[in-house]
Structures are given as structure tokens and as C-alpha cells.
N, C-alpha and C positions, 0 to 999 in steps of 0.2 A: 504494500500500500504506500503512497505516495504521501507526505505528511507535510503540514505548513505550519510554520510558527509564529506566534501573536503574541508582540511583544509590548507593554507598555513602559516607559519610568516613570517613577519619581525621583525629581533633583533637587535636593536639601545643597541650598545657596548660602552660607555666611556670608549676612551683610558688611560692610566695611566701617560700621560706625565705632565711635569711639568710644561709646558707651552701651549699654544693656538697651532692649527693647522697654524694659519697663522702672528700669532702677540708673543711676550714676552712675553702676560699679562701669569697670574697666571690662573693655574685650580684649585685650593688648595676651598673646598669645606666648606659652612658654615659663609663667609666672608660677613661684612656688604655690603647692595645692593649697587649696580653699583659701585662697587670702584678697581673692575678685569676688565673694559671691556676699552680699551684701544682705538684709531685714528681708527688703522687697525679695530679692530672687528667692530667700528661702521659705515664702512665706508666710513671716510669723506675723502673730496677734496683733492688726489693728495698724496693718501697713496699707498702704496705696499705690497701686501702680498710676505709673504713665505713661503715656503710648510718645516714644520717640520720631517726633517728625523725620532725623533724617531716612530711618528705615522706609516712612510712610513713601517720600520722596524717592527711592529707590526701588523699590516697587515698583509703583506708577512708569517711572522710566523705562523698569524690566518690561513691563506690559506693554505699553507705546512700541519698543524696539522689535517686537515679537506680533505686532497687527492685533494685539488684543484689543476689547471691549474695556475700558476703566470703571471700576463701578462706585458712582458719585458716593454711595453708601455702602460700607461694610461693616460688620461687625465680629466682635472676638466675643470664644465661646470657651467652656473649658471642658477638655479631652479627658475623662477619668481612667486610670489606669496604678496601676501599683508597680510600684520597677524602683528598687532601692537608690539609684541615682535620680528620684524623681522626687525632689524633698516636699514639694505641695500634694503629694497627691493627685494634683490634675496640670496638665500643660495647657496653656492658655494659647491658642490657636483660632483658628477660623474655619467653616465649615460650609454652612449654608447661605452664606453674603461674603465669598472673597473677596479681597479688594481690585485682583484681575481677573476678569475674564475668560469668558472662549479666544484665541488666537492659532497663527498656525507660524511653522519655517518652511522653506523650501530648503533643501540639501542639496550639494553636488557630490555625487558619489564617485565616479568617473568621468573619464570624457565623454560618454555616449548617456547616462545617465544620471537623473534627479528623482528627487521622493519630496514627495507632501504629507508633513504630521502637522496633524493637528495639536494642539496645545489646550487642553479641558478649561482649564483654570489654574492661578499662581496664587498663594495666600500666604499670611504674616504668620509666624508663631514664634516661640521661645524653645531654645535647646533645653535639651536635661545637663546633668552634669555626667561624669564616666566613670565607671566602673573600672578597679586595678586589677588586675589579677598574678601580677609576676612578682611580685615583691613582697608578697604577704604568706606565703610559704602555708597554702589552706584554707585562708581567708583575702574576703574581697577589701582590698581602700576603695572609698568615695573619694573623688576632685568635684569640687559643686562650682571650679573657676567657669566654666562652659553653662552651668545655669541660668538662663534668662541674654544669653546670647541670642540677637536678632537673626533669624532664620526665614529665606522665601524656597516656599516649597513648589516646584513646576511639575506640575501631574502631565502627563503627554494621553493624548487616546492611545488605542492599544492598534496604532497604525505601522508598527514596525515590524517586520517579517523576517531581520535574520540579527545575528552578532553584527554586522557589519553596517546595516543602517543603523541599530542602536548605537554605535559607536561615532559614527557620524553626526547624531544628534546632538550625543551628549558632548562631543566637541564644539559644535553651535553652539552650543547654552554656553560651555565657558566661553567662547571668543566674545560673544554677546556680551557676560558681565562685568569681564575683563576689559572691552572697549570702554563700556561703561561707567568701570572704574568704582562698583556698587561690590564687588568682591575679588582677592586675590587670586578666587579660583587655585590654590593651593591644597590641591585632594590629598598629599602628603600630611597635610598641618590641620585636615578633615573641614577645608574650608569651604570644600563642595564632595557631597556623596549624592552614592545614586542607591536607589532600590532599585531592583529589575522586576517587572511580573511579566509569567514569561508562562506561558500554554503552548500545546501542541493542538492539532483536530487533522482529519482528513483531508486534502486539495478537495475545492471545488464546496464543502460546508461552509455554511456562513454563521450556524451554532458556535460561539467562543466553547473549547475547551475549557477543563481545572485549571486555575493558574496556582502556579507556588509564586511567593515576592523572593526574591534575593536579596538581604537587608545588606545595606552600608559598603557597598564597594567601593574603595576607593580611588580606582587608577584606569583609566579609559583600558590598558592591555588583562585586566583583571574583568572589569564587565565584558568584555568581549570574550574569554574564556570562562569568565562565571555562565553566559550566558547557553554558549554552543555545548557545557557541559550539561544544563540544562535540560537544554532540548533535544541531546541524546539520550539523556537520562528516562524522560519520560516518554519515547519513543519504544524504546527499548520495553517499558515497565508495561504499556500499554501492549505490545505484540506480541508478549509474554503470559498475558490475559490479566495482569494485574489492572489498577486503576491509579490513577492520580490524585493524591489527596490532597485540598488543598491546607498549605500551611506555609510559615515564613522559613527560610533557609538559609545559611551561613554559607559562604565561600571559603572554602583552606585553601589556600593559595601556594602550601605547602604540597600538597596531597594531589592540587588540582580537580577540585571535587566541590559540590556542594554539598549538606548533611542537614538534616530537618533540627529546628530550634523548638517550635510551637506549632498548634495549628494555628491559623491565619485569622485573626481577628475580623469582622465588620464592623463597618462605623456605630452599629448600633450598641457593639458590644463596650462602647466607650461611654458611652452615658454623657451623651453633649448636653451640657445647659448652658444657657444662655452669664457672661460673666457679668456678677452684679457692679463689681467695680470700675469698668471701662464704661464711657460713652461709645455711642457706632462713629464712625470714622467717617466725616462729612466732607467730601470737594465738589468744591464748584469748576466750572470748565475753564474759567480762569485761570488757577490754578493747574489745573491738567495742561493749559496751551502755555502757559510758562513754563513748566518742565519740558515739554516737549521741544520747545525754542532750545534747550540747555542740552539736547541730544549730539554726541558729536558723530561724524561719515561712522554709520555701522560698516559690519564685516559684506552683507550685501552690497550695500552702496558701493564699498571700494573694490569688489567682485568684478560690480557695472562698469564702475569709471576704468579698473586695471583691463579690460576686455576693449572696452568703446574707444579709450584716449591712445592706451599704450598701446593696443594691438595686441593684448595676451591670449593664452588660450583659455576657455573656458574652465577648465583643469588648472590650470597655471595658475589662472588670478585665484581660483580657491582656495588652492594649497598656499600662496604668498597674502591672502585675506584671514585664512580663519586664526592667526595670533596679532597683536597690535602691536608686540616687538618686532615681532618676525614681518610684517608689512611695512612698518617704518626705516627697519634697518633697510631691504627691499628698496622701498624708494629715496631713499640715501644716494646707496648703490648708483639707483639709473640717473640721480644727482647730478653725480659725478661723473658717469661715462658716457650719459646721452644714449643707451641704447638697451628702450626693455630686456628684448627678448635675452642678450647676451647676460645683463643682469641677473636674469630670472633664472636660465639655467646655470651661473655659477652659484648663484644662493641654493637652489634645490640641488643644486649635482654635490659640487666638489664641498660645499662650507656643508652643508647638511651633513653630509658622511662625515666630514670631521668633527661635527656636534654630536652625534650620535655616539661614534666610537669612545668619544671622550666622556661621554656621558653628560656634557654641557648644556645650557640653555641659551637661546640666542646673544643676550645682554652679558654674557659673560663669554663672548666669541673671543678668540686671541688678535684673529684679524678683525682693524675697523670698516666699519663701510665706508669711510675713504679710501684705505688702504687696499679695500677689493676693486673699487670702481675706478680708483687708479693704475691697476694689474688690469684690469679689462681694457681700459684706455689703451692702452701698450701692447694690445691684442690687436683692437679693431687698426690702431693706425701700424699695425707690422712691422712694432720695434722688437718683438717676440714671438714663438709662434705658440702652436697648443701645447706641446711636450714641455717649453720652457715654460709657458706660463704653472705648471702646473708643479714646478720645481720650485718658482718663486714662492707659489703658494704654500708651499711646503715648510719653504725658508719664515717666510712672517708667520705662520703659522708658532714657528720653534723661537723666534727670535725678536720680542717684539719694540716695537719703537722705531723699525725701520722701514724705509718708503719703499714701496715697489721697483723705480731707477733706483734706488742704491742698490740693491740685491741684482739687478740684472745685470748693472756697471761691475762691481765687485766679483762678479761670476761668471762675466764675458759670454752672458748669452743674447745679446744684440744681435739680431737675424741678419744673415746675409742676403743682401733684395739686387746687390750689381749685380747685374746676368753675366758682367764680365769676370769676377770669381766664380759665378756657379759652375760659368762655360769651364771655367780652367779645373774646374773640380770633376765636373760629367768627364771631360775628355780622360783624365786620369785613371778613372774608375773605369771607363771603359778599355783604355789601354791595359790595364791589370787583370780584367777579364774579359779577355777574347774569348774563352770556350763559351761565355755564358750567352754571348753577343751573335757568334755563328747559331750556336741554339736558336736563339729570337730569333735571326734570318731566317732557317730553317722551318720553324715552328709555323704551324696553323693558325690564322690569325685571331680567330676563336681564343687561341691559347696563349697567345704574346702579352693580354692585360697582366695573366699571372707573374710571367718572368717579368714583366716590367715595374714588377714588386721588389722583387731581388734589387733593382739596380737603385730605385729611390732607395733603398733602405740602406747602400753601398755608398750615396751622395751623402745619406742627414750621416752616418756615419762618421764618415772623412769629415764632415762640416761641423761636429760635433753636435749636432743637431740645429742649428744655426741656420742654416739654409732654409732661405721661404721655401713652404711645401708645393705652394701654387707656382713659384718659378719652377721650381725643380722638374714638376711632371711636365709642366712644357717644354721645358729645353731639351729635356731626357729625350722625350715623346720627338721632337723635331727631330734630334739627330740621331733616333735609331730610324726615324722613317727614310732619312736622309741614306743611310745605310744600306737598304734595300733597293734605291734605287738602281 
């Protein structure tokens, strides 16, 4: 049987404020335990919250960026549930009046393809605090610093169908909020997670499957194997003649597996009441069209303009759009050397493979985006060719503080472009091998492209690679034709 998978998230966003959703304390992350969590966040007898506008503001913004609905009225409600890092008793969240919306993304997945999810609704809530488990030797520590952290949760419809568009998504969401500057998107520092609900059903049913959630993943390469483990899991379970049960599930990242925690709660098993201490949360459209003025070029927009202006490929502007380091550095780059396309594949080819191997993030590149677009420079006008260029890069790579012309002066790879050295270099090369030369006379003309490999590679040789590539096969090319005569 043929099987389809139905995938929805939720993405649990740490806002960027400076303080709690409902208290003064501090969000400032890495602080000795319990020494941020304040009256309000724990809350005792005869406290009052306050709903922090900038969270409110950041929201809104999430929403606008994302084509949602703003809803002039929302209100917070509180979530009942018992979980030892949860010192109220209830999380004060939203439910029935988010304060965003229906919304949707479009994705570019590749070059030949795009996906449309929809976006349910985004709402406010407050974190719990975390549970120790390694350093108590039997018993759990409480940290209650992460309690009453402002939290936007993005529920997606269940419109994704494999590891690969969820993956996709949830990189949208952080380029979004990261543009936006409303979170560090640091899933390391648990500043954005995701849940996974993730069903299997028959091709061709339009019944949803049981879904299990996958709670708290934090690394796009971890949901993307949480998930395809997923969906073999209950492929397999199902053709086996078991069933799917639904309930929440742990990722081992160690094990490579997911493992059942609980069965799967519904909303109703929360016991939402309305929270007596909050007023609902009132905007006018004023308000909503002054944040929206405060928007800056989303990952979209610069998708558009990097396609329309610079001539990129639909592919290209995605992958140099979906980070706002990795875009800026990007147009840095074509800054300086005036030429997209060239930019575009040294940032994805050669700097990508050295961030990655090194394990770096763009803002801590070795080479700067001067640095590159001035090595690109020295391409386009053929002070260099591609084998040096990529020696240079090498060099700033290992060695930093130096310009591009110092390293290529220093290392005498200055391209040879007088046809009157190459001529004296071909003739040479060819005088050293006559067998190879009688061969090509000889040879089927079908076959002579090949041997005509041997002798460029006999030219950048002797030239020590220095020889422009585009002189070389011409002059090569003339004077074996010439030879045949």
C-alpha cells in the first residue's frame, strides 16, 4: 500500500524582550538558577500581572509578515495542567481569541518546486521553567529562570507531507523572526522549538490519520529525522496490523528514534478559563498600520527583488534570502564586484563548504565580504583564473587581515593573458611531445576534444597554472588545427 504523510507544527518562538510577558524579571539567558523568576512569575498571593506591550508588538508584526488576519481583540486564558516546573499550576496562554490569525507562506523547495501552508493561528503565552535531570544523581532540580518568558506559539495546518517540506517551513519561521528581529531564533539556547504532529493514512484518503506530537525538537537536522522516523514508525506499526495510538513523543537523538512520553492530551483536557487578572488585549488599526510601516524587506521581498533586479535564480535568491546574515553578507559581496551571479555562486559554493566544514556561522566567516568580492573582482577582470582564485581563497581563509592582490602578488599567481608567452609556452609543450601530437593528427576527430585535454593541462602546467584558460584552448586549438593542415 502506498502511504502519505500529514504533517503539522507547532513553533514555540522566544520573544526578544527584555523582560517577562507579565512580570520585570529579566529574560537575559545563561543566569544562575532561579534568580530571574520573580512574585509574579511564581505566582504567589495577591500578585498582578501585566501584559508586556513589547511582546504584544511583536506578535502583530509576526502576523502582518506571515499575510495573517490581526485580531483587534484577544484574550488570555489559563491552561490547567500539573508538571513540576509549572509553579502556578496553570500557564497563562490564549486559546479561543489569539491575537493572530489565519495566515499562510509560500516555500521554495527547489528549483522546479513550491508548497502552500497555511498558518491556523499564532498566540501569546508564558514559558514554564525546566526540569534538571543530570546533576541530581535520582532527583529532579527546578530552574523557574525561563518562567513567564514571553512565548509566540505558530500552529501551521496539517498541510505538510514529508520531512523535507516541514523542514522548509520551519526555516521560514526562523528567517521571518530573525528578519524581524522579534527572536534570536537560537534553537540551541531553546529560543525557538518545534512540536511535530505527524500521521500517516492511505494515498488518495482524505480521512487524517492518529497523529502522535513530537514534543520540543530543537534543530531543523533533528525534526527532519524526528520526523521520517516517524513516519516509518507508524507505517510499519500499521502493516503489521497494529494501530496508532495517539500520544506525545520524545526524540533520542542519540538512539535516533522516537519513544512515547504520554498519551496526547486535548484542549479540553486543560480546563481553559477565562484569566481573571488580564484585561483582553485591544488594537485599533492605527496601531496595526504603524507596526506594519516598522516592517523591514522580509525574506520574500528580497527572494523578489534578488530574482527581478539581480537576475538570480529562483533557487539562488532562496537559499541567499532565507538568513539576514547570510543575505547581507550576499549583497556586500555583489557590493563590491558588481556581478550577482558570480557573487552568488562563491557564497553558496566555495564560503558555504568552508562554513560548514568548520562548523561556523556566516558572521563569524574568516573571509570578509570585501575580501570575497574583491577575489571575485580579480576573476571577472583576469588578473586570476578559477584554480588561483580558489588558492587565494584558501590563503584569506588561513590568514586573515590580508587583501586579495596581496596574496596573489606574494604568490605570483597573476594570469598570463600575452598570447605572446602562451604562444612560446604551446610551442614548447608541443615540441616535448611529438608522440602525443602525431596521435591528434592521427586521431578521429570525434576523439581529438579528448587529447586536447592532455595538452591544456601540459600548458596551465609549464605556466604554473597562470595561463588564461580561454587563451590557452584557442591558441592550443589554432595551432594543432594548423598542424593538420
Amino acid at each position: 500500500m502506498q502511504w502519505e504523510a500529514v504533517i503539522g507544527l507547532e513553533v514555540h518562538v522566544q520573544l526578544a524582550t527584555q523582560s517577562k510577558i507579565f512580570s520585570g524579571a529579566s529574560t537575559a539567558f545563561g543566569a544562575e538558577a532561579n534568580t530571574q523568576a520573580c512574585a509574579i512569575d511564581l505566582g504567589l498571593p495577591g500578585v498582578l500581572p501585566v501584559v508586556n506591550e513589547q511582546a504584544v508588538a511583536m506578535a502583530v508584526k509576526f502576523g502582518l509578515a506571515v499575510n495573517s488576519k490581526i485580531s483587534t481583540r484577544s484574550v488570555f486564558e489559563r491552561k490547567n495542567y500539573f508538571y513540576p516546573d509549572l509553579p502556578k499550576g496553570y500557564q497563562t496562554s490564549q486559546m479561543a481569541e489569539p491575537i493572530v490569525g489565519p495566515g499562510w507562506l509560500d516555500l521554495t523547495l527547489d528549483e522546479q518546486t513550491t508548497k502552500h501552508v497555511r498558518i491556523h493561528h499564532a498566540h501569546l503565552e508564558e514559558d514554564a521553567g525546566k526540569s534538571l535531570h543530570e546533576d541530581f544523581h535520582g532527583m529532579t532540580g527546578i530552574d523557574l529562570n525561563r518562567a513567564g518568558t514571553p512565548l509566540l506559539e505558530i500552529v501551521s495546518e496539517p498541510d505538510m507531507h514529508s520531512a523535507k517540506e516541514a523542514v522548509a517551513y520551519l526555516k521560514a519561521i526562523h528567517a521571518i523572526v530573525t528578519y524581524l528581529g522579534i527572536s534570536d531564533g537560537n534553537m540551541a539556547e531553546g529560543s525557538m522549538r518545534c512540536d511535530a504532529n505527524v500521521s500517516v493514512r492511505p494515498k488518495g484518503q482524505t480521512t487524517l490519520g492518529t497523529r502522535c506530537e513530537i514534543k520540543n525538537v530543537n534543530s531543523f537536522r533533528f525534526v527532519e529525522k524526528a520526523i521520517n522516523y516517524e513516519i516509518q514508525r507508524q507505517i510499519e506499526l500499521i502493516e503489521e496490523g497494529g494501530r496508532v495510538i495517539q500520544q506525545t513523543r520524545l526524540y533520542d537523538a542519540d538512539l535516533d528514534e522516537t519513544r512515547a512520553m504520554r498519551s496526547k492530551e486535548e484542549a479540553n483536557d486543560y480546563r481553559y478559563f477565562p484569566c481573571p487578572d488580564l484585561l483582553p488585549v485591544v488594537l485599533d488599526e492605527a496601531y496595526i498600520q504603524h507596526l506594519q510601516a516598522q516592517l523591514p524587506e522580509l525574506p520574500s521581498q528580497k527572494q523578489t527583488r534578488f530574482i527581478e533586479m539581480l537576475g538570480l535564480s529562483a533557487y539562488d535568491a532562496s537559499v541567499l534570502s532565507a538568513s539576514r546574515a547570510l543575505a547581507d553578507y550576499f549583497e556586500q559581496v555583489y557590493q563590491v564586484c558588481q556581478d550577482a551571479k558570480a557573487a552568488a555562486n562563491w557564497v553558496m559554493g566555495e564560503l558555504s563548504a568552508r562554513l560548514n566544514r568548520d562548523g561556523l556561522e556566516i558572521q563569524d566567516s574568516p573571509v570578509s565580504s570585501t575580501q570575497l568580492g574583491q577575489l571575485i573582482q580579480r576573476i571577472l577582470d583576469n588578473t586570476i583564473n578559477g584554480k588561483a582564485a580558489k588558492q587565494v581563497f584558501a590563503t584569506l581563509w588561513a590568514q586573515e587581515g590580508q587583501s586579495a592582490d596581496e596574496i596573489i602578488a606574494a604568490q605570483g599567481l597573476k594570469q598570463v593573458t600575452d598570447t605572446g608567452a602562451i604562444e612560446a609556452i604551446i610551442d614548447e609543450v608541443l615540441a616535448k611531445n611529438t608522440a602525443q601530437v602525431e596521435q591528434y593528427k592521427a586521431a578521429e576527430v570525434d576523439k581529438r576534444g579528448k587529447m586536447m585535454g592532455f595538452f591544456v593541462g601540459q600548458v596551465m602546467k609549464a605556466s604554473k597554472g597562470t595561463a588564461n584558460p580561454q587563451a590557452v584552448n584557442q591558441l592550443l586549438a589554432d595551432k594543432l588545427a594548423a598542424l593538420l593542415d
